[in-house]
N, C-alpha and C positions, 0 to 999 in steps of 0.2 A: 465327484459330486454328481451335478443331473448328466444322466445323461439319455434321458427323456427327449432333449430337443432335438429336433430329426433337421436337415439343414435349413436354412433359413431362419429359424430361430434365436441363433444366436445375438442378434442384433436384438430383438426383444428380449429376451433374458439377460443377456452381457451385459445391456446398457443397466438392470439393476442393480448387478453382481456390482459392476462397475463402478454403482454410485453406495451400494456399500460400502467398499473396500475405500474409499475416498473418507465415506462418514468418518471410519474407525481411524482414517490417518495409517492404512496399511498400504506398506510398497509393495507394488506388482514386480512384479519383473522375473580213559583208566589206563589204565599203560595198553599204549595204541598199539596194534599191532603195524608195525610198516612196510608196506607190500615195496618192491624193488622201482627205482625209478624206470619209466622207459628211456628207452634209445634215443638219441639224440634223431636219429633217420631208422624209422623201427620196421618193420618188415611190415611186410603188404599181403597178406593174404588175403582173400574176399570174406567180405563183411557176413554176418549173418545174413539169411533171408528176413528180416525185420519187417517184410511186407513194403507195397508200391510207394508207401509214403514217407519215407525214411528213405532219402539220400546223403550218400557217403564221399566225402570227398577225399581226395591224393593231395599231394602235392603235385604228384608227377604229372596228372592230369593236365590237358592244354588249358590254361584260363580261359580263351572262346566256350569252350564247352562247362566251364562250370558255371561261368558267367552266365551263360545262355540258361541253366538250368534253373539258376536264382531267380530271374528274372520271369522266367514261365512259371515257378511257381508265387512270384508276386502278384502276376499278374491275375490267377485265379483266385485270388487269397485278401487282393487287398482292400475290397468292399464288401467279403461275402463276411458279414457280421454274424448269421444264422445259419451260414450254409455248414454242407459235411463233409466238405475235406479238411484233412489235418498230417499236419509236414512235419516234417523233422531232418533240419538242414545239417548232415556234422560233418567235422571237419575233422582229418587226421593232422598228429604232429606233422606240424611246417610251416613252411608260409605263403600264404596267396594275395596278388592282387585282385580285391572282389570287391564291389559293392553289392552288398546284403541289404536289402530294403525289406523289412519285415511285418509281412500283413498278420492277418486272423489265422489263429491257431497255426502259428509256425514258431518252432522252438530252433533256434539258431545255437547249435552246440560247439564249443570244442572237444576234443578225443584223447585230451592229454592229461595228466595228472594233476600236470599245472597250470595255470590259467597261458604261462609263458609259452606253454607248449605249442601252442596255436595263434599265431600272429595273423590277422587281417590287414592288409594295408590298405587301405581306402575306406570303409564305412561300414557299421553295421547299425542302422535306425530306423525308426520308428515316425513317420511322417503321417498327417493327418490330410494333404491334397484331398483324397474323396471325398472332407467334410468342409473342405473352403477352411484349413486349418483349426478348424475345430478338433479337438483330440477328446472329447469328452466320451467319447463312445469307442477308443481304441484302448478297446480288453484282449485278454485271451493270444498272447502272445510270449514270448520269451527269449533274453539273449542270455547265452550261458557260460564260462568255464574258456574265455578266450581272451585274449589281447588284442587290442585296435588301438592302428595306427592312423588318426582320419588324414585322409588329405589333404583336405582344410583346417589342419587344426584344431577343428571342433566337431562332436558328433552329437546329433538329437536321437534322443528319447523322447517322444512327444508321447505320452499313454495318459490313462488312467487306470482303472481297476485290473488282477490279474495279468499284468505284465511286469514280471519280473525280473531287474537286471542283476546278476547274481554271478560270481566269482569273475568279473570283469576284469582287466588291467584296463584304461585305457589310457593312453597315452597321448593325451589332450586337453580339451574343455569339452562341455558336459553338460547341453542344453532340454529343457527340462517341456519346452512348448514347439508351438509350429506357429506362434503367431496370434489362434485363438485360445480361446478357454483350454483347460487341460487340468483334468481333476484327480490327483493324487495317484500316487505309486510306493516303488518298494524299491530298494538298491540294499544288496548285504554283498560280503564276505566281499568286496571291491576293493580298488585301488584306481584313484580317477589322480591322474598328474596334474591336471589344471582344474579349474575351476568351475563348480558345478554353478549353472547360472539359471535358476526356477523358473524366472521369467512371470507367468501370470499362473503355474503351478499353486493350485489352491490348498494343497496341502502333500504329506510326502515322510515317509519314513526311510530313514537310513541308519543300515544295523550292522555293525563289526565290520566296519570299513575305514579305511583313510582318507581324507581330501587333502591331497599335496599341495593345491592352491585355493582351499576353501570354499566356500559356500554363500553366492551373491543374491539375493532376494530373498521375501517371504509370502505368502498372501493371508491365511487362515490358522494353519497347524505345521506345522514342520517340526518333526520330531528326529531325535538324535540318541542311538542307544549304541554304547562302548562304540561309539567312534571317533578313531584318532584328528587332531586339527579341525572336531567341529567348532560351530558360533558358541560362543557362550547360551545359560539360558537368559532370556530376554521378553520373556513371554509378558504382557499381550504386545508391546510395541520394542521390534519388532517380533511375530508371533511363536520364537523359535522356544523349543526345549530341548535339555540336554542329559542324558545321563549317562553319569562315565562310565560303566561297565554294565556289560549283561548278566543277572546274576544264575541261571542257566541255559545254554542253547546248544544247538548242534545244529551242523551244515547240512543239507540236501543230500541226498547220495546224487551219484553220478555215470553214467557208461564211461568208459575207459578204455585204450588200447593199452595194454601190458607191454611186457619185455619181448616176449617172444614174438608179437604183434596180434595174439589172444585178444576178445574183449572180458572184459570186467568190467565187475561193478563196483565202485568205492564206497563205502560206507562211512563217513566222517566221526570221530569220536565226541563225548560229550565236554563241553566245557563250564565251567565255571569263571563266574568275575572276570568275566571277556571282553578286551580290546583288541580291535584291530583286527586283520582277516587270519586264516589257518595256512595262508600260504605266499606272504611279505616276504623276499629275501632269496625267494627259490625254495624256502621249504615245503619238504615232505607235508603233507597235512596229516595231524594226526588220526589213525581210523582203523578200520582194515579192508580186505580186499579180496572179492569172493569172484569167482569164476562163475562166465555166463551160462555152462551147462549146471550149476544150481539153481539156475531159473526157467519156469515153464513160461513160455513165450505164449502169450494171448492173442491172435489176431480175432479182427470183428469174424464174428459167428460161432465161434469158440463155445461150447455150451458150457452154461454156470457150471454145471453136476460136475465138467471133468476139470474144471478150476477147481471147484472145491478137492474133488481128489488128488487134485494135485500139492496144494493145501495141506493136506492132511496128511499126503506121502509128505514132509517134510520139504518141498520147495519156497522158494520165493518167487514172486510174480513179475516180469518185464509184460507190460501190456501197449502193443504198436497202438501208434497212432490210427485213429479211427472212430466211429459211434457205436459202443459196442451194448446190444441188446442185453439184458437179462432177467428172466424168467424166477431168480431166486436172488437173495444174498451172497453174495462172495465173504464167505466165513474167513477169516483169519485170526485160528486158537493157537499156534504156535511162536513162545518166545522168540525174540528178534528175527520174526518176518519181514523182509521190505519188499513192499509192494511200489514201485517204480512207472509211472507213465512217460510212455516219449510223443513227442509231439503232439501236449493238450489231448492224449486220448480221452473218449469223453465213455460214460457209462449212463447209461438210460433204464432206469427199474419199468419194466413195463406192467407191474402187475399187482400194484402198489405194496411191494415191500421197501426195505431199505434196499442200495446199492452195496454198500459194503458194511458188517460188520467185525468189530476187534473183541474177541476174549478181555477178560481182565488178567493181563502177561504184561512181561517188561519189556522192552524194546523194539518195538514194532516201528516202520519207518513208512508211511505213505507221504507218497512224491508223483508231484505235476501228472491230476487229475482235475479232470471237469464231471461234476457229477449231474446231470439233467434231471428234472422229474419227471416223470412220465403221466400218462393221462389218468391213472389211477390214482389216488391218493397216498403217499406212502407215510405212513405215523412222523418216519424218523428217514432223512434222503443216509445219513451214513453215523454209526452208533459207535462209538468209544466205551469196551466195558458195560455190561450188562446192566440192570438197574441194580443197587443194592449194591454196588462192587465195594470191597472196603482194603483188599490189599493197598500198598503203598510201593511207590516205582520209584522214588528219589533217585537208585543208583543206575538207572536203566532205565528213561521212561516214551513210553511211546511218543512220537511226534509226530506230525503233517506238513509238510512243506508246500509250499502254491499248490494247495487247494482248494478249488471253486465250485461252488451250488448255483445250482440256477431252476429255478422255477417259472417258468413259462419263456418268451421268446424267440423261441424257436418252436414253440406251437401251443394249442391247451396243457396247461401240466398243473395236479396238486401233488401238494404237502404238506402235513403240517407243524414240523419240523425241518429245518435243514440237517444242523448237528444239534449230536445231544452227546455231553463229554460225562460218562457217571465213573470211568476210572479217576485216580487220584495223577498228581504229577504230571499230566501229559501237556507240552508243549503245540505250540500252535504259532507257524511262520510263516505269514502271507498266505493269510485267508480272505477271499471272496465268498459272501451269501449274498444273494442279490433274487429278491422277488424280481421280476421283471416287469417295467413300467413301460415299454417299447416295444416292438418287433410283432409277430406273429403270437395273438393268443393273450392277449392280455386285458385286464378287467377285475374287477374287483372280485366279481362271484365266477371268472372264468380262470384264475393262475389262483386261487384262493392257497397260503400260508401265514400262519399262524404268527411261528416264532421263528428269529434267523438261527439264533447262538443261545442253549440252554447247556449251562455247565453245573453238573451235582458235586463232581470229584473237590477235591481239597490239593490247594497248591496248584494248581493250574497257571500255566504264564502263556500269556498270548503275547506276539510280535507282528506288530498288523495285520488287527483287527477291522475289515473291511464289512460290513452289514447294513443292505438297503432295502427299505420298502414294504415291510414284513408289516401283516396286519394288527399285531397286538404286540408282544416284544420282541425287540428288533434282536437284544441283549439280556436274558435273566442267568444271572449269576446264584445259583444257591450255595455252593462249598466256601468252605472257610481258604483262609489262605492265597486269594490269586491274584494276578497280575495281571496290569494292559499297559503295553509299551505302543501305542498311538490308536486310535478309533476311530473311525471316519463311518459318518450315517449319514443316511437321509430315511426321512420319514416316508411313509406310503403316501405318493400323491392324491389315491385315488379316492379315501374314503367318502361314498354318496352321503356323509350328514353327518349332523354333531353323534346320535345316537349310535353309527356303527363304530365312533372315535374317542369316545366318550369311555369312564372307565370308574364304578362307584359313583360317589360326588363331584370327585372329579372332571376337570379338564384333558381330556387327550392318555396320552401313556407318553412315559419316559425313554428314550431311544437307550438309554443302558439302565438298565435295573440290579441293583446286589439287593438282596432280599433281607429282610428285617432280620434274620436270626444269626447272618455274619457278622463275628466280630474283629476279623481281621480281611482287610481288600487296600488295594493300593493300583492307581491307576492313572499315566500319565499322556498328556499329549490326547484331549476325546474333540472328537468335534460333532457335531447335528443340525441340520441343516432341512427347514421345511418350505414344501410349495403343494399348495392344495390345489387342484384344477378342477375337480366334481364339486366341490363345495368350499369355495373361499371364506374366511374370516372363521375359521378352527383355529382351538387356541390350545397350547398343551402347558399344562402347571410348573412343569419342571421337564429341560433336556434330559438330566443325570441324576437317578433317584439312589439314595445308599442311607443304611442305617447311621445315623451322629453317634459312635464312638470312638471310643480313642486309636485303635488298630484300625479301622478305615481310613483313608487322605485319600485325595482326588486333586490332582494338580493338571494346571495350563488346561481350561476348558474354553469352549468356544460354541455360540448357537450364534444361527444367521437364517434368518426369513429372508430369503431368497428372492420374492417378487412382491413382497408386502400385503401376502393375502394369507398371511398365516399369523401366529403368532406363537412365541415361546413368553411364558409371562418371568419365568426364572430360570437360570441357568440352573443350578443345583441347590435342593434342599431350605427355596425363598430367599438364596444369596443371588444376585447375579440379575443383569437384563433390566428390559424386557427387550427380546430382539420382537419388531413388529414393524408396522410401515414408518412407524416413525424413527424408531433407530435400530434399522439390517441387524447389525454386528455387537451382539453381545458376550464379554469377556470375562471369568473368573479364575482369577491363580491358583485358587488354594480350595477347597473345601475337607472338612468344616474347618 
């Protein structure tokens, strides 16, 4: 949700959030190829040079010294919200006693096939201390592809946007705050043994995982897709949904240490009608498994030109963590490319093109990038498929996995796109867009974008769908065919007056749009949420705009005027609301 409020705020905003969630009577609180397993104790050769920021852990290593090394890099890490380092913590097959305290841009990995592979005994979290436990501005983080054992029993994730918990075991409970506000997250391919417990978590998707001891609170949206021992749905009171299976998805690829104690890179296969994770039981995950000399290594300074060529020889791209400049596009024309980020590497178009574009091919895999804008304007920050694309990928189709945009914050930057998806099929898993309403560089005519998420393709399925602050659509949908498994918006705080917010006759614009000529869209678990600060008492007509046919459904929606200076007059389509100062939190199950 906001996370605009810089510290001290919280008690001024909380206390409204506060008295909403009161109003509403909601409680806080293809046949896979199978690469060989590794070694149980796998050989230790030296890592690649993956550059300064990517440390590698032993086992055999003394714990003083890995300890020490976690610790120095929390300490530079754990309030720098805009700064430019970026870590990448892994861990080889085994087991360590470490607490991993996990700031800004730090990717906490395991090195193993399997999540079991790599045991932590003591903690790997997510703590909001810099913000007086507020978590509402802890992004841009990641725990990866390991097991945890806590100490205590229990371990936090206190996040919100961009931190992804993803192929976890944990072997515990499973806390979801720090005490303050904490505005939504992402948990996939998991296995949490105890009890996941939200706390004052406002909202949160959880995708093809287990909860061995369930799922204890709600606040706003809490979405549940093919996961085993979720809550029933329940929505608005309390605000849970559920659906049992995923009807297409693929896992993240991942680095790897092989058999020989080689790395690779895994590439997880595609599923259908999916419960539960890819690797319950000690299974193999299904996938295949390609060797790190298939991939041209990207450190910062890297020139676009010799990515591209490298591109176009036929590689795939590992790009170290870092801020890496570029002068052009990174083209990616070739069938099942994966493009791989370690440690929140971040790409900066400095010259207002895009950062990356994709051909219209089938199987292309981008993973754990932060895309910036730069001080030029770039049309589109990263392109799926050209305009006009009409192939179809059903059996192969492109994906993105925790991929984030960001437009201003970290200094002046336009846009006036973020994404823009015109291939058909392509998947989308923990996405962040986020105009930026905070930090360095921010204002209405100074971080100026447009739209967050414009998709033309057909069949498109998103899996947390994250989209904040964008000047006119936050969400336009034109392709037939697609899917949202959870939505979480907030409206631009900034617009100077009814006229720059204003749209036709109209009141305001809709935080998700499906455009009038779809006739089929299905979208579950949206939430939107508005607070004007340049010009209080803007009113928007509708959260969620969609054509009234029979192939359209919209289920479990939620608006909430946030501090009572806004208003939403209907949830969806003149059903629903009004959320405004008189009542925050408004609720609609079904539309139409």
């Amino acid at each position: 949700m906001s996370r605009t409020r810089p510290a001290g705020c919280r008690a001024r905003l909380g206390t409204a959030v506060l008295a909403a969630a009161a109003t509403a009577g909601l409680a806080l609180g293809c046949a896979p190829e199978r690469p060989p397993a590794p070694l149980a104790a796998p050989a230790a050769p030296g890592a690649p040079d993956l550059g300064p920021g990517v440390h590698v852990f032993d086992p055999s290593m003394p714990r003083e010294r890995i300890q020490r090394t976690l610790d120095e890099v929390f300490r530079r890490q754990e309030s720098a919200q805009f700064g430019p380092g970026r870590e990448a913590l892994l861990f080889k097959p085994g087991t360590y006693d470490a607490d991993v305290n996990v700031g800004f841009y730090t990717q906490v990995a395991g090195l193993g096939l399997r999540p079991d592979d790599v045991t932590i005994r003591g903690a790997v979290h997510a703590e909001a201390d810099w913000l007086r436990g507020n978590a509402t501005q802890n992004f841009w983080r990641a725990a990866e592809n390991l097991s945890v054992t806590p100490a205590s029993g229990a371990d936090r994730w206190a996040v919100s946007q961009a931190a992804p918990y993803r192929r976890v075991h944990l072997r515990g409970d499973l806390r979801l705050d720090d005490g303050g506000w904490s505005s939504g997250g992402f948990v996939a391919d998991s296995l949490i043994d105890g009890k996941v417990l939200s706390g004052t978590q406002q909202q949160w998707l959880t995708r093809n995982s287990e909860l061995g001891g369930g799922w204890s609170g709600a606040t706003w949206n809490m979405v549940f897709a093919g996961v085993r021992n979720a809550p029933p749905t329940t929505f608005p009171d309390p605000p849970r949904t559920s659906v049992d299976r995923t009807p297409v998805v693929r896992e993240k690829p991942f680095l790897y240490v092989g058999r020989s104690g080689a790395y690779r890179v895994f590439v997880p296969a595609l599923r259908r009608a999916a419960q539960g994770t890819t690797w319950s039981g000690g299974a193999v995950p299904p996938g295949s498994s390609r060797p790190l000399g298939r991939f041209f290594v990207v450190r910062p300074g890297t020139a676009a030109a010799r990515v591209n060529d490298a591109l176009a020889a036929g590689k795939d791209l590992l790009i170290t963590p870092g801020v890496h400049h570029l002068d052009r596009p990174l083209r990616v024309t070739r069938p099942g490319t994966v493009v791989l980020g370690l440690g929140l590497a971040t790409l900066v178009p400095d010259r207002g093109t895009a950062a990356l574009t994709v051909a219209d091919v089938d199987g292309v895999r981008i993973a754990g990038l932060l895309v910036d804008a730069g001080p030029a304007a770039s049309p589109a920050l990263m392109e799926i498929g050209p305009p006009g694309a009409r192939r179809r990928h059903a059996a192969d189709p492109v994906s993105l996995h925790d991929v984030s945009f960001r437009v201003g914050g970290a200094g002046p930057a336009r846009a006036v796109r973020s994404l823009v998806v015109h291939s058909s099929d392509v998947i989308g898993d923990d996405l962040w867009l986020w105009r930026a309403d905070h930090g360095s560089g921010v204002g209405w005519a100074v971080n100026p974008a447009a739209e967050g998420l414009v998709v033309d393709g057909r069949d498109v399925t998103m899996y947390g769908l994250f989209v904040e602050h964008y000047q006119r659509d936050q969400v336009l949908w034109n392709g037939d065919g697609g899917r949202t498994y959870f939505f979480q918006n907030e409206l631009p705080y900034d617009p100077p007056g009814r006229a720059a917010w204003s749209e036709g006759g109209g009141a305001g614009r809709p935080a998700y749009r499906v455009a009038p000529s779809v006739t089929r869209h299905e979208a579950w678990g949206l939430g939107s949420y508005c607070h004007f600060t340049n010009a209080t008492g803007l009113a928007t007509d509708h959260a969620f705009e969609a054509p009234r046919r029979p192939g359209v459904r919209l289920h479990s929606m939620v608006a909430v005027s946030l501090a009572g200076d806004c208003a939403y007059r209907h949830v969806a389509g003149g059903s629903g609301g009004p959320a405004d100062a008189g009542t925050r939190v408004a609720t609609l199950r079904s539309w139409p």
